[in-house]
N, C-alpha and C positions, 0 to 999 in steps of 0.2 A: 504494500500500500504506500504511495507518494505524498511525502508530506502537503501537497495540495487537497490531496483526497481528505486528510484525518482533520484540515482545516476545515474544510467544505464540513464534515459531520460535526464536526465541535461547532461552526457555526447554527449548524440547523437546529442543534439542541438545545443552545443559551437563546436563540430567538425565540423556541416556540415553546420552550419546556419537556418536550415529548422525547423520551430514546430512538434513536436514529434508524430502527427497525419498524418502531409503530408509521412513519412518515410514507403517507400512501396508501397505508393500510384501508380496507374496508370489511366490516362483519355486516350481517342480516341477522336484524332479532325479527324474532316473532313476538308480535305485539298484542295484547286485549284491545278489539277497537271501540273506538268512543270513553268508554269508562278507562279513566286514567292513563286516557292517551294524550289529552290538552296536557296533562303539565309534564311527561314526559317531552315530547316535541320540541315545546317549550324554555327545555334543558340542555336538548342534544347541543345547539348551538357551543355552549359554553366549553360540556366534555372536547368535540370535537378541536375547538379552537385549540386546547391545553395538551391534548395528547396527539393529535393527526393522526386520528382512526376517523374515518368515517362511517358511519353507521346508516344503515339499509333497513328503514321500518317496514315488515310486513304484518299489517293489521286485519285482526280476523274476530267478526262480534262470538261472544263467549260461547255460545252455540255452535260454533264450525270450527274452533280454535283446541282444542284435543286430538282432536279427527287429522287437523290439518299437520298436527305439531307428530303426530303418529304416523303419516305416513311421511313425512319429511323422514324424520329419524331413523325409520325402517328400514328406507331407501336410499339412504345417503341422500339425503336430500342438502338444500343450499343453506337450512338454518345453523348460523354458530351457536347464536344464542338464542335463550329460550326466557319467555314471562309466563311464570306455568303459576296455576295456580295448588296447592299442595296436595291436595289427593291424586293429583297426577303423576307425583315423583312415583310411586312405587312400582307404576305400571309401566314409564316410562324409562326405570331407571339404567335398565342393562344396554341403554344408548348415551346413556350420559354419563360425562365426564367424571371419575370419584375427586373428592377437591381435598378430602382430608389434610395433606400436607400444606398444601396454599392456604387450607384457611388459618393454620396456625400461627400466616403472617398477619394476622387479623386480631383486631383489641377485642376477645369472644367477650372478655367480661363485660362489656359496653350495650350487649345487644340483650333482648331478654331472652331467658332461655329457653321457652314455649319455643319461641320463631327461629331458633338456632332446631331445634328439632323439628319445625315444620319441612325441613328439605331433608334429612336423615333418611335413611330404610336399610334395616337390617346390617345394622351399623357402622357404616359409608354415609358421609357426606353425600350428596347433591348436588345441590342447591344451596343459594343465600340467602336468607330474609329480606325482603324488598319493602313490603305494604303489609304490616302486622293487622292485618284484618279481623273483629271480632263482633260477636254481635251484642247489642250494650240496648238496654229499655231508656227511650226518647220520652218525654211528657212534657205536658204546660204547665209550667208555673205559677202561671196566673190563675188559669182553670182551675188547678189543685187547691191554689187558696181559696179563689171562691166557693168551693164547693166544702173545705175547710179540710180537702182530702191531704193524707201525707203520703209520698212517693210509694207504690207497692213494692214490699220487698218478697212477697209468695205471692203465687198462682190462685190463690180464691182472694186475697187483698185486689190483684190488677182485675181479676174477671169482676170484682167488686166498684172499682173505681173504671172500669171500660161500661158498666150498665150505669152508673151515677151522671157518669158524663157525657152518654147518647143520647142525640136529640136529633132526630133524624127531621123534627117539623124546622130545625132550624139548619140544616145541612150542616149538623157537625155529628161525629162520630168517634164513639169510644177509642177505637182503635183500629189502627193501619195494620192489616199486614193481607202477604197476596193469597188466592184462594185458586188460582187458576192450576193450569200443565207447567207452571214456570217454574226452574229448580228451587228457587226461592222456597216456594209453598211447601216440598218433600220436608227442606231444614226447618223451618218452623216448626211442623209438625214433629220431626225427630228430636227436635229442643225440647218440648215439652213433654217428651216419653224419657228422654234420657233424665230430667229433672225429676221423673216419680221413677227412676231407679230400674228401668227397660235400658238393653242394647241391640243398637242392631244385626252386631253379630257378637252373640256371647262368648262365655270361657271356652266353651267346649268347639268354637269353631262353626257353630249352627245360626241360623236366624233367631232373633230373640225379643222380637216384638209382639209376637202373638201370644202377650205373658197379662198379668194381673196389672203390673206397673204400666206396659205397653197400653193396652186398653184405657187406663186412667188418662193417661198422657193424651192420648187421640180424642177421650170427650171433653178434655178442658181445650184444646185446638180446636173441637169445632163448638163449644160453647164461647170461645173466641169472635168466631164468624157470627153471631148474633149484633155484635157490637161494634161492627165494621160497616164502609160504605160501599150501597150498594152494588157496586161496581167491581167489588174484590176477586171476582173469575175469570175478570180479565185482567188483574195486577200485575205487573214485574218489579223489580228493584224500584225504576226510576217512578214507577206511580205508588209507590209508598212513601218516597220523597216529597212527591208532588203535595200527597193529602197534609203531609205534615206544612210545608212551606205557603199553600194556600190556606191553611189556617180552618181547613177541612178536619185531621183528626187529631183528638189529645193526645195520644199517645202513639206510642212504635214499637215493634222490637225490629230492627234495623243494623246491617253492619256498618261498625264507627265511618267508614269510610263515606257510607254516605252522608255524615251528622256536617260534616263540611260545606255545603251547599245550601243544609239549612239556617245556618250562620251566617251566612253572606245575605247583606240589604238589599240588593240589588236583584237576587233573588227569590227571596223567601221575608214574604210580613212577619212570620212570629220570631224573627231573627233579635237575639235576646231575651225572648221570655220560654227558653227550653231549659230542661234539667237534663240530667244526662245520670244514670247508673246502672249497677249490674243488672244482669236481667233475670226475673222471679226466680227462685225456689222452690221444692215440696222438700222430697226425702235428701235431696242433694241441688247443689247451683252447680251450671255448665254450662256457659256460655261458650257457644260453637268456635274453633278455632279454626279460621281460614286463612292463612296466609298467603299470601304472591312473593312467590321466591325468582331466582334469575338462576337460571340452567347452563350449563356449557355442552354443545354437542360432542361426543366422544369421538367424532371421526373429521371434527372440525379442524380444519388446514391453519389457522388462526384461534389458536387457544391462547396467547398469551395475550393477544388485540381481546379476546371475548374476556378472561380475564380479569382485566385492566377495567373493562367495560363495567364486569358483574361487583367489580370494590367501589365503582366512583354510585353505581346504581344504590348501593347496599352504604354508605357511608355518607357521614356528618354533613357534608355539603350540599349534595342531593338532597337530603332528611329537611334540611333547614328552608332549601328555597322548597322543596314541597309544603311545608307550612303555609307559607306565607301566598303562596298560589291559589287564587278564587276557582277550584277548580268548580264546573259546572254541571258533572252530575256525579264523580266517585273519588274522592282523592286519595293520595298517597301519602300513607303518615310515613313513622321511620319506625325501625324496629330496634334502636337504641336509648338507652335508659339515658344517654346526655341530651337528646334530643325531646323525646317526651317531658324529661323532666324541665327543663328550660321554661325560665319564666314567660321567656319573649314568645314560646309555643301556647303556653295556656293559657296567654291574654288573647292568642289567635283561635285556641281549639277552646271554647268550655268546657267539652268531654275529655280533654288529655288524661285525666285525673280516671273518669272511668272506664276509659280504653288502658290505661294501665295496669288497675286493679286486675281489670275482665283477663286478661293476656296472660296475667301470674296465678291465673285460677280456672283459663282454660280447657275444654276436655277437647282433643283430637276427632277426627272419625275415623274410623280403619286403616290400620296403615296393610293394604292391601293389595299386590300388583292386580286384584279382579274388583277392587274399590270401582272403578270407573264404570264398571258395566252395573255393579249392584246400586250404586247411586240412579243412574239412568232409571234402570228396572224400579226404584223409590220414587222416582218424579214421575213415571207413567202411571200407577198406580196410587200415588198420592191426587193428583187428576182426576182419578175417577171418583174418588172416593167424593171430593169436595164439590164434582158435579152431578155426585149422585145415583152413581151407574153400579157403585158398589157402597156395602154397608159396613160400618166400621171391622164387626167380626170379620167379614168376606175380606177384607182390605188388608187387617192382620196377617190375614192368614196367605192372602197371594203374594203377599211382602216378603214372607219367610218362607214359602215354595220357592220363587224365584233366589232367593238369596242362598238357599239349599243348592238351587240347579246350579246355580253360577259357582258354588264354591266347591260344587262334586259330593255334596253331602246326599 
């Protein structure tokens, strides 16, 4: 190499910041579209500017984006990196990258530890924590005082305080959540079975909803649906936002990510008068843990650019400008205790406080490479149930047939 050449590299590296291998560079993530794509976008600018990787968004709405992230992988497809959401590591994992040593260049103790095991399976790293997602109970404030009610900490307290505060002659309603085929609707429903002490796959490796506690759980769910607006069969995420931000329902149960939009003026009238905590109890609290972690493809040609990529996504900087981002229907918190905790975050989140309680007291769902098909098999049959085609028992019980077939039991 000619001392022109090591000049020419020392120069490229003190101008732009970036080691002299990333210059040129380009990876393809695969991206959630819409939700929590504005403030990614948003960002890339900056990464890029610092490191000279250019990044290649391919965005897929959450419905196509498994599917798509499955056969890329399969095939050697073009994705480096990956925005998966966490029950997909384990079925995806014998394509991805193990990170274990690389993550050990990483401050672990900064992060919580829920979300550090939201990428794990079978005891290999993954993935990183990205968007410590969980689901946290929303209410009015004001409503509650008027009505002289105190925030529900159990499940006959909220179904108590969602019939108090229904008033359908004046279009407002107890409470939001979706009633339709949307995944959304399966987790509710399995929130409330797991909280009276049901699993959906138990010790022994079987379906285990179609139990005493199962059943309990599924009539306070659609004892739920009485004190909702009428419209709940055709719900998704963003229109349980909606009711809450138009000032439509008192209450929520909601993941934090979406309590961001309800906060913003510009968006949402009740912005300010929300309370934000765990969400009910019976025989146990379990607030669903959903993470969006950042994946590395195993046969990716650019692992060190993906990376680079998955610490700047996963880390303090990123974490801080996602704060402060109006995102407009899902945002990205951070999954480190310096960032949640920060004054400057919980003047911006109100919920920080309950999105970090909810996170250190999270329950998982399956960590299961046939997770993905038996979730599926829960959303089609959680559908029927809430439109009626099947009866709580019948629904039980097709829930744990299916979950039997898929796991070979």
């Amino acid at each position: 190499m000619t001392i022109t050449t090591v000049l020419l590299i020392l120069a490229i590296v003190l101008t732009t910041g970036a080691p002299a291998w990333a210059q040129g560079k380009s990876i393809t993530l695969s991206m959630l579209a819409g939700y929590k794509e504005d403030v990614l976008r948003a960002s890339l600018p900056e990464f890029e500017k610092k490191t000279g990787i250019k990044v290649v968004v391919d965005a897929a709405p959450f419905a196509d984006m498994y599917k798509k992230q499955l056969l890329s992988l399969s095939t050697g497809g073009r994705y480096d990196v990956l925005f998966m959401d966490e029950p997909w590591v384990p079925p995806l994992s014998e394509f991805l990258l193990p990170l274990n040593e690389r993550m050990k260049t990483l401050d672990l103790a900064d992060f919580v530890p829920t979300t550090v095991a939201s990428g794990a399976f079978q005891g290999k790293q993954y993935a990183i924590p990205v968007d410590p997602n969980v689901q946290i109970l929303v209410y009015r404030k004001d409503l509650f005082e008027q009505k002289g009610l105190k925030p529900p900490a159990t499940w006959d307290e909220l179904l108590a305080a969602a019939k108090a505060l229904h008033d359908p002659a004046k279009e407002r309603y107890g409470i939001a959540v979706t009633a339709s085929s949307d995944i959304q609707t399966a987790l509710y429903m399995l929130l409330t079975m797991w909280s009276h002490g049901a699993e959906l796959v138990d010790a022994s490796g079987r379906g285990g909803l179609n139990t005493p506690a199962g059943r309990k759980g599924g009539e306070v769910f659609l004892e739920l649906l009485k004190s909702t607006p009428p419209n709940v069969r055709s719900y998704n995420f963003a229109d349980v936002n909606k009711s809450i931000q138009l000032g439509q329902a008192a209450m929520a149960i909601q993941w934090a990510s979406g309590a961001r939009p309800m906060e913003d003026k510009t968006r949402s009238s009740v912005a300010g008068k929300l309370g934000y905590a765990k969400v009910p109890k019976a025989v146990r609290q379990t607030p669903m843990r959903g993470v969006w972690t950042i994946a590395i493809a195993k046969n990716s040609a650019n692992q060190e650019a993906a990376w680079q990529f998955a610490t700047w996504l996963s880390g303090k900087e990123f974490g801080q400008a996602a704060v402060k981002y109006p995102s407009a229907t899902s945002a990205i918190h951070s999954p480190r205790f310096s960032v949640l905790r920060d004054p400057s975050t919980k003047a911006l989140l109100p919920y920080a406080d309950a999105l970090l309680e909810s996170l250190q007291i999270t329950k998982e769902r399956p960590r299961l490479r046939e997770y993905a098909d038996i979730q599926e098999h829960l959303r089609v049959t959680a559908g029927k149930l809430t439109a009626g085609e099947l009866t709580l028992e019948a629904a039980l019980k097709e829930i744990d047939a299916g979950t039997n077939r898929i796991l070979g039991r």
